[in-house]
C-alpha positions in Angstrom: 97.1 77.1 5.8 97.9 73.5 4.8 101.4 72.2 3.2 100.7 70.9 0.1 104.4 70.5 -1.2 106.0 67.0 -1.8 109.5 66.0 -1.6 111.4 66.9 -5.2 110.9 63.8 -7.1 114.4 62.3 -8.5 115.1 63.2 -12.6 114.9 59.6 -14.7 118.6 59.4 -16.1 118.7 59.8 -19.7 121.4 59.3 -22.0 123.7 61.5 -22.6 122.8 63.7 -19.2 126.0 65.5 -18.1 126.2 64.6 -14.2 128.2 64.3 -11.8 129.1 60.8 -10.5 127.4 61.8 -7.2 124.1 62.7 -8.4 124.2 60.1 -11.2 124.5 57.3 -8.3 121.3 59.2 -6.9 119.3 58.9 -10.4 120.3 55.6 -10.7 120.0 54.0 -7.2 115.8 55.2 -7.7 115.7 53.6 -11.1 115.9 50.2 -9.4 114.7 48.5 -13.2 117.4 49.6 -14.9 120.3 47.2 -15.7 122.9 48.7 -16.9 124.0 52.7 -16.9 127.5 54.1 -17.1 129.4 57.2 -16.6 132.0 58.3 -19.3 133.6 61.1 -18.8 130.2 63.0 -17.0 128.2 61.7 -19.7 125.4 58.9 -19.1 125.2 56.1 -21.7 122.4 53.4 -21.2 122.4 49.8 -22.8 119.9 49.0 -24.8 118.1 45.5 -23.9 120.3 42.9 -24.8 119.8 40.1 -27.4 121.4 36.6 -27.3 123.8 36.3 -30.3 125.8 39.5 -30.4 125.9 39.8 -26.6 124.7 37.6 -24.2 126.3 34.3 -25.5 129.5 35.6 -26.2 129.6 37.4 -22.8 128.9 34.5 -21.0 131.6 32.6 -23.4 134.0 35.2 -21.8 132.9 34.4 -18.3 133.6 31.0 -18.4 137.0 31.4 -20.1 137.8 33.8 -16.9 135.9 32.3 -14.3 137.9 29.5 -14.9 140.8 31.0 -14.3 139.6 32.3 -11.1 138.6 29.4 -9.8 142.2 28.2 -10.5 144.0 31.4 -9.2 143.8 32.2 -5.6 143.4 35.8 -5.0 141.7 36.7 -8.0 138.2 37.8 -8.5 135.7 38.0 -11.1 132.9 40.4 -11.4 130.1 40.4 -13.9 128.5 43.6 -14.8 130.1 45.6 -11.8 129.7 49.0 -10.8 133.9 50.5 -10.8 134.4 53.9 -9.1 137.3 55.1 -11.0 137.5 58.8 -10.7 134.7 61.6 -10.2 133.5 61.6 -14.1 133.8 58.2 -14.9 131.9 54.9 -13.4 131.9 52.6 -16.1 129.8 49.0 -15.5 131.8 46.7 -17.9 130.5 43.6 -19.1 133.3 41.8 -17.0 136.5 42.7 -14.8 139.2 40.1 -13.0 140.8 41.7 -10.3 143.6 40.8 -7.3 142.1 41.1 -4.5 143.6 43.8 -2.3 144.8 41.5 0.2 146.6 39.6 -2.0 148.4 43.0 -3.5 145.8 44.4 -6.0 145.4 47.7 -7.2 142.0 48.3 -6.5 139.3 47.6 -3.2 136.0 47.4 -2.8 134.2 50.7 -0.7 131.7 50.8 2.5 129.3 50.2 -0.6 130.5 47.6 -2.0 131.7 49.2 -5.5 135.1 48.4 -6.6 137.2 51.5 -5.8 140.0 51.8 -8.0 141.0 50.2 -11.4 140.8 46.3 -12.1 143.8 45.4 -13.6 141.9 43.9 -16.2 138.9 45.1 -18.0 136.6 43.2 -20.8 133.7 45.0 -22.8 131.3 42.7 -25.6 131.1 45.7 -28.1 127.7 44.5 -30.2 127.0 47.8 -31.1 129.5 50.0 -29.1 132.6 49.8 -30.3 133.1 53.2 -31.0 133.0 54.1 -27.0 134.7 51.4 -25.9 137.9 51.7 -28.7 137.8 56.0 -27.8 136.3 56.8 -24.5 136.3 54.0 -22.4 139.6 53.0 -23.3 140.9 56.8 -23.0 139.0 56.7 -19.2 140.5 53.2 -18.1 144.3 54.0 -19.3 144.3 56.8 -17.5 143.0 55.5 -14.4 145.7 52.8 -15.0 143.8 49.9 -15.6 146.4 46.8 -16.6 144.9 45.3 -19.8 141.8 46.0 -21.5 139.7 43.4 -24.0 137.4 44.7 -26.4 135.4 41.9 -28.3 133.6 43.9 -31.2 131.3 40.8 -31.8 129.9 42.0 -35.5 133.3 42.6 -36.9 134.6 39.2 -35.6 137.7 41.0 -33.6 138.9 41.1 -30.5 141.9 43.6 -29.4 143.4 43.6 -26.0 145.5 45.9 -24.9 148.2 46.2 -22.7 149.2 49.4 -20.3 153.1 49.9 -21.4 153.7 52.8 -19.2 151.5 55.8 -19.8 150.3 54.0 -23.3 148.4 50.6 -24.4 150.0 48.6 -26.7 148.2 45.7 -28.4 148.8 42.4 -28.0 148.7 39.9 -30.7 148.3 36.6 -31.7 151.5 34.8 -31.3 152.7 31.8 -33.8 149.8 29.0 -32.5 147.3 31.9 -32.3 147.3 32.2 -28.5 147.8 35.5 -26.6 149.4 36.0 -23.0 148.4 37.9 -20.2 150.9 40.0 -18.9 148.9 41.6 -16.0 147.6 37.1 -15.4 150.4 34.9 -16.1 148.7 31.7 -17.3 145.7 33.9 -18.9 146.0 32.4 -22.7 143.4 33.0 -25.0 143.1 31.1 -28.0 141.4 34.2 -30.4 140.1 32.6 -33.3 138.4 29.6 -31.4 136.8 32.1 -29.0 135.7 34.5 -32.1 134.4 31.1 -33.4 132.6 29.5 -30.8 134.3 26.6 -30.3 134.6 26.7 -26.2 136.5 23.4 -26.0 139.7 24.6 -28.0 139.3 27.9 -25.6 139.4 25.8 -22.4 142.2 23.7 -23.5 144.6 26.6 -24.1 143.4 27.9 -21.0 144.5 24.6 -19.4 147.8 24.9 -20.8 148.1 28.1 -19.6 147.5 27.1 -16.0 149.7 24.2 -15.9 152.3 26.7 -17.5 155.6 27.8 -14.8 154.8 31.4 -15.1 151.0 30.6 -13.6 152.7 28.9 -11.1 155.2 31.8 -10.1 152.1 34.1 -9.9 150.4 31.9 -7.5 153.4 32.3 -5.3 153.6 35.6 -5.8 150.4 35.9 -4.6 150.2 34.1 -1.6 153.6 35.6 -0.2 152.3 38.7 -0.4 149.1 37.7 1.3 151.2 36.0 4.3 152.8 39.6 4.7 152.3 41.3 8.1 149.4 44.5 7.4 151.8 46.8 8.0 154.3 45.6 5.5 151.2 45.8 2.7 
């Protein structure tokens, strides 16, 4: 008698499906048209398609603002949109994380797969429409998992909060007198808020300059390279 079965045909993901991480890589990995799906605390949330003003611009705003660092900071790394394995529930795909590279002394890695393993010290969301998972959630998942700051740019509402992990809490940072806020997990990470909330790029890359040219970015790139020079088995 003939065989007339065929293989079980992999489940579409759907939001708000309660998975584990392992089977929501499998859903995902055969839903090769889909951009953007996360893992919060076992629960699948999918992005909705993206439109210009109250995402894409203002992510890619962000990127340049960090990717300049990067390029100025050796041992740091900058991922767009990346897949982060943080712990069996949760594998979030923020909008952008800058990470030390683990030869250089950072806290996370990336697997065989090529996923970062671990928590970025920093993590940066563009909250359009989400603000509600990224300010409860999201930021409940990644300070937990230890991640070192965490940005949330709630576009609509003109606001950007960045947090800082202050032992086992986040604190917020502020604004200090000339509007500027430090890094503290990137010395020489200055962000001038209100120019970035208000478009205006050219004040956001001057602060940054200022920030790079600052003794404190300097000590870091020190830091960095020493440790980099460090035998492997003194890592």
């Amino acid at each position: 008698m003939p065989n007339h079965s065929h293989p079980t045909k992999t489940p579409i993901l759907e939001n708000g499906d309660f998975l584990s991480r392992t089977e929501f890589e499998r859903r995902y990995r055969a839903m090769p048209h889909l951009k953007k799906a996360e893992l919060i605390e076992g629960i699948v949330y999918m992005a909705s398609p993206l439109r210009f003003e109250p995402h894409a611009e203002p992510h890619a705003n962000l990127l340049v603002w960090l990717g300049n660092y990067k390029i100025a900071t050796s041992g740091v790394r900058l991922g767009d949109n990346p897949t982060v394995r943080l712990d069996l529930d949760n594998e979030p795909q923020p909008d952008a994380v800058l990470l030390i590279d683990s030869n250089f002394g950072g806290q996370s890695c990336l697997d065989d797969d090529g996923y970062i393993e671990g928590a970025p010290e920093l993590v940066a969301e563009i909250s359009a429409s989400t603000a509600s998972i990224d300010l409860r959630d999201k930021k409940r998942v990644y300070r937990r998992n230890r991640v070192q700051e965490y940005l949330v740019w709630q576009v609509m509402d003109r606001r950007l909060d960045w947090f800082a992990l202050q032992g086992e809490e986040y604190i917020s940072l502020t604004p200090d007198a000339e509007g500027i806020i430090r890094s503290k997990a990137f010395p020489g990470l200055w962000l001038a808020v209100a120019a970035l909330l208000a478009g205006d790029m050219l004040l956001v890359m001057t602060t940054l300059q200022a920030g790079l040219a600052s003794p404190e970015h300097q000590r870091f790139l020190q830091q960095l390279t020493s440790f980099s020079s460090k035998p492997e088995e003194e890592k």
